[in-house]
C-alpha positions as CSV (number, residue, x, y, z in Angstrom):
1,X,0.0,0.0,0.0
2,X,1.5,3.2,-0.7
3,X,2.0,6.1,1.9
4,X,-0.3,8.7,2.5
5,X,0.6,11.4,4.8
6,X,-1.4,12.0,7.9
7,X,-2.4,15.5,9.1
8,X,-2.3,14.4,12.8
9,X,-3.2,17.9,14.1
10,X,-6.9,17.1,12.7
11,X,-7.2,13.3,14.0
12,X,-9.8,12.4,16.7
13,X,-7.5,11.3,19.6
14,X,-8.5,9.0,23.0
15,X,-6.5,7.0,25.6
16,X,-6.2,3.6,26.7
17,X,-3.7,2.6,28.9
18,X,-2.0,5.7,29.1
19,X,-0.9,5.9,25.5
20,X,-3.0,8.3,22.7
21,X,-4.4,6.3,19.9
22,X,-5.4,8.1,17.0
23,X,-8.7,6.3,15.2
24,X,-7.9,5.7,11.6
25,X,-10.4,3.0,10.1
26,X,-8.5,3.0,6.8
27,X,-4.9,3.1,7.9
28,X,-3.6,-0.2,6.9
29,X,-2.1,-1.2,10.5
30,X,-5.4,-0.6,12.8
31,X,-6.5,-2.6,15.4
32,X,-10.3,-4.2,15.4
33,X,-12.0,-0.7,16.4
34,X,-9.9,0.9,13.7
35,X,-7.6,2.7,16.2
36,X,-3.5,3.4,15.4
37,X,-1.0,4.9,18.4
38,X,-0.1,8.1,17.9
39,X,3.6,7.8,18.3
40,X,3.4,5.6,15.5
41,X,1.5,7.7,13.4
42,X,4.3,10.6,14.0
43,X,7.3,8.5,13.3
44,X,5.5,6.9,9.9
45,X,5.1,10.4,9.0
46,X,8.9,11.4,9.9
47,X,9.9,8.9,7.6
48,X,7.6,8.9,5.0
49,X,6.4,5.5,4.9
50,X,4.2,2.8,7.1
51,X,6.1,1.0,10.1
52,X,6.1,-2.9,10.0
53,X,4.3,-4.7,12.8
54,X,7.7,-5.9,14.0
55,X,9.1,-2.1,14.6
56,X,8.7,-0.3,17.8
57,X,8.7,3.1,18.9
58,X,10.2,4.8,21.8
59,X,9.3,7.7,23.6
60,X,13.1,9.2,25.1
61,X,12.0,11.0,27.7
62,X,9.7,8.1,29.1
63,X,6.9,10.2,28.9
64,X,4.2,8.2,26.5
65,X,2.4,11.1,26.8
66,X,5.2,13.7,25.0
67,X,4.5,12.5,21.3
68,X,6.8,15.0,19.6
69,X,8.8,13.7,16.6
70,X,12.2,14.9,18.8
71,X,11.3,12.8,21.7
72,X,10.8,9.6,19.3
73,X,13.3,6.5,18.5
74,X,12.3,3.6,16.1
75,X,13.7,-0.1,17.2
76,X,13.7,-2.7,14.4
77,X,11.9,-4.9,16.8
78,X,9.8,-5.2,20.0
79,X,12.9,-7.4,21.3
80,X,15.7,-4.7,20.0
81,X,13.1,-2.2,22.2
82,X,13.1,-4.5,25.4
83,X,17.3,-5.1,25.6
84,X,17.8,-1.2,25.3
85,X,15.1,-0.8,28.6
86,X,16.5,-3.4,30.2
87,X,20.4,-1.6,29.7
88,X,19.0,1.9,30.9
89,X,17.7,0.5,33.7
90,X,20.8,-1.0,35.7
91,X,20.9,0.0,38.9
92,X,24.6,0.2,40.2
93,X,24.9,0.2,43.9
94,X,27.8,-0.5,46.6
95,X,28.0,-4.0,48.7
96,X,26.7,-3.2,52.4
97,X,29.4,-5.9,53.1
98,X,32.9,-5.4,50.7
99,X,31.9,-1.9,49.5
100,X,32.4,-3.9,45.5
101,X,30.3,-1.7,43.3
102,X,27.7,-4.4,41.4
103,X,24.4,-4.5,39.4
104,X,22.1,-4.1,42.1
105,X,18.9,-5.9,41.0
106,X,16.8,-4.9,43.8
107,X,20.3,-6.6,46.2
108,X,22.1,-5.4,48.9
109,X,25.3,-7.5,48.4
110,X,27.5,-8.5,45.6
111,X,27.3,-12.1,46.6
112,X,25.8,-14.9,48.7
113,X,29.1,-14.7,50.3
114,X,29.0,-11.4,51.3
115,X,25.3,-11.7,52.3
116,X,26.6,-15.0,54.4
117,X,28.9,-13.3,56.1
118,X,26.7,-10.5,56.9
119,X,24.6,-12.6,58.2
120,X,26.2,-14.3,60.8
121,X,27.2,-10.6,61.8
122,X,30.8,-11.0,61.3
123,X,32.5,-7.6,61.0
124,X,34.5,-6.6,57.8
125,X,37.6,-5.8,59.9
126,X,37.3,-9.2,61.6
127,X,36.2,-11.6,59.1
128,X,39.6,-12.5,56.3
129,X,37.5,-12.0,53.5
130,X,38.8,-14.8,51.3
131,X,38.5,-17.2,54.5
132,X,35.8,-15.8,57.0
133,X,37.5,-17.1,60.1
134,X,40.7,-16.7,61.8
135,X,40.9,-20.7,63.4
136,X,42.5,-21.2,66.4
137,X,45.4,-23.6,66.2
138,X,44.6,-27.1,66.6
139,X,45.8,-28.0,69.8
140,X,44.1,-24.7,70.8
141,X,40.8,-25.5,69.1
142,X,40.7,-29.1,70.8
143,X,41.4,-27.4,74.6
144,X,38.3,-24.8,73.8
145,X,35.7,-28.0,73.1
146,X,37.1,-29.9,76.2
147,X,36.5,-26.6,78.6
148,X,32.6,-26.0,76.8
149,X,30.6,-27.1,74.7
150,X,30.9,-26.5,70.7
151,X,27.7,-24.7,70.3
152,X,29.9,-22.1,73.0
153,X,32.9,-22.3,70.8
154,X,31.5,-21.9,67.8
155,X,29.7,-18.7,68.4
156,X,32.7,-17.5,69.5
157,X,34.2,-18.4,66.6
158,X,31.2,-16.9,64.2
159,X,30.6,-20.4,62.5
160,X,28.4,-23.3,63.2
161,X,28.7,-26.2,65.0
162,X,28.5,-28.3,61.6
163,X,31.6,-26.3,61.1
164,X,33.4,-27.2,63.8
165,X,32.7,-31.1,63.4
166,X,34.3,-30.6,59.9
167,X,37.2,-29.1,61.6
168,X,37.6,-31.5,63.8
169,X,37.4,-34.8,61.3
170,X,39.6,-33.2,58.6
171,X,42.4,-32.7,60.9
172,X,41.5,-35.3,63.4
173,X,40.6,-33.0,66.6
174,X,39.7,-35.1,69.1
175,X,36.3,-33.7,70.5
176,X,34.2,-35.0,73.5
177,X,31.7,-37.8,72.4
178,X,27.7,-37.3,72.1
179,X,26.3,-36.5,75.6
180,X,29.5,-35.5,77.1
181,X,28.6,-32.0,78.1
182,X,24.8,-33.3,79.4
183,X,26.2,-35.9,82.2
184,X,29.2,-33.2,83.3
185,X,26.4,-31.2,83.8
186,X,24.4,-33.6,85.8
187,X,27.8,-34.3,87.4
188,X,27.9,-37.9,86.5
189,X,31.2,-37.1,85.4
C-alpha cells in the first residue's frame, strides 16, 4: 500500500492505557475498532512510509504522553526495544558488606558470600574475607571444646557447630563424644 501522509493535528484522539491512539479505520495497520497509536503515526510520518508490525517506537523522555517527533526513536523490533530498557535500567549500587560496586537488581550484596557473612554478623575488619575465620590452632581448638561445649565455641568463633565437626574430622581433633557436656552437667562425670 502506498503512503499517505497524515495530518495528525486534525485526528480524533483517545486514551487507553495511558498511551494516545489516533482512530484511523482505513490506515492499513489498525487494530479491530480501527484505532493506530499516535507515536506511530508521528514516526510513519517522519519517515515517509508505514512502520512494520515488527518495529517499535520509543518515547526518550519516558513520557508516552510527549509524542513529539524529537522525543521519538524507532527499534527494528519489539525485542531490540526490550534489551535497550532493560540496559537503561541497571541500577549500580555498593556491597553493604565489601563496599564492591555491582548491578544491584533490587540486592544489597555483591554475593551470597557477602550476604553470608553479613549474616552471621561477622564484622568486615574481623572476618579474612577470602577465609571468613581466623581458626584457632589445633591443639588450641581441641582445649576450647574440652573446657565447653561446641555450640559455645563456635559462636565464638562466628561459625556453626556443623563447622566445627568438619574441623575436627579433617584434621583429626579429638572432640568429646555425644552427651558428654549433658552428664558433666548432671555431674555424673
Amino acid at each position: 500500500m502506498k503512503f499517505k501522509q497524515t495530518d495528525i493535528s486534525k485526528l480524533k484522539t483517545l486514551m487507553k492505557s495511558g498511551y494516545v491512539y489516533a482512530v484511523m479505520p482505513q490506515h492499513p495497520c489498525c487494530d479491530k475498532q480501527g484505532r493506530v497509536c499516535f507515536h506511530r503515526l508521528v514516526m510513519e510520518n517522519k519517515l515517509g512510509r508505514y512502520l512494520a508490525q515488527e518495529e517499535a517506537v520509543h518515547h526518550i523522555d519516558e513520557d508516552i504522553l510527549n509524542n513529539l517527533e524529537s522525543n521519538l526513536m524507532l527499534f527494528s523490533s519489539n525485542s531490540d526495544h526490550i534489551s535497550f530498557h532493560s540496559a537503561q535500567r541497571k541500577i549500580y549500587t555498593t556491597c553493604d558488606y565489601c563496599g564492591k560496586v555491582f548491578n544491584a537488581k533490587g540486592r544489597n550484596y555483591c554475593s551470597t558470600t557477602c550476604a553470608g557473612i553479613s549474616r552471621k554478623g561477622i564484622s568486615k575488619q574481623s572476618a579474612d574475607y577470602g577465609n571468613r575465620i581466623v581458626w584457632p590452632t589445633n591443639e588450641e581448638l581441641e582445649k576450647m571444646l574440652w573446657e565447653r561445649p561446641s555450640s559455645s565455641v563456635a559462636a565464638d568463633l562466628g561459625v556453626s557447630d556443623a563447622a566445627i565437626c568438619k574441623r575436627c574430622r579433617k584434621y583429626n581433633i579429638e572432640k568429646p563424644p555425644r552427651g558428654y557436656w549433658a552428664k558433666k552437667y548432671a555431674g555424673k562425670i
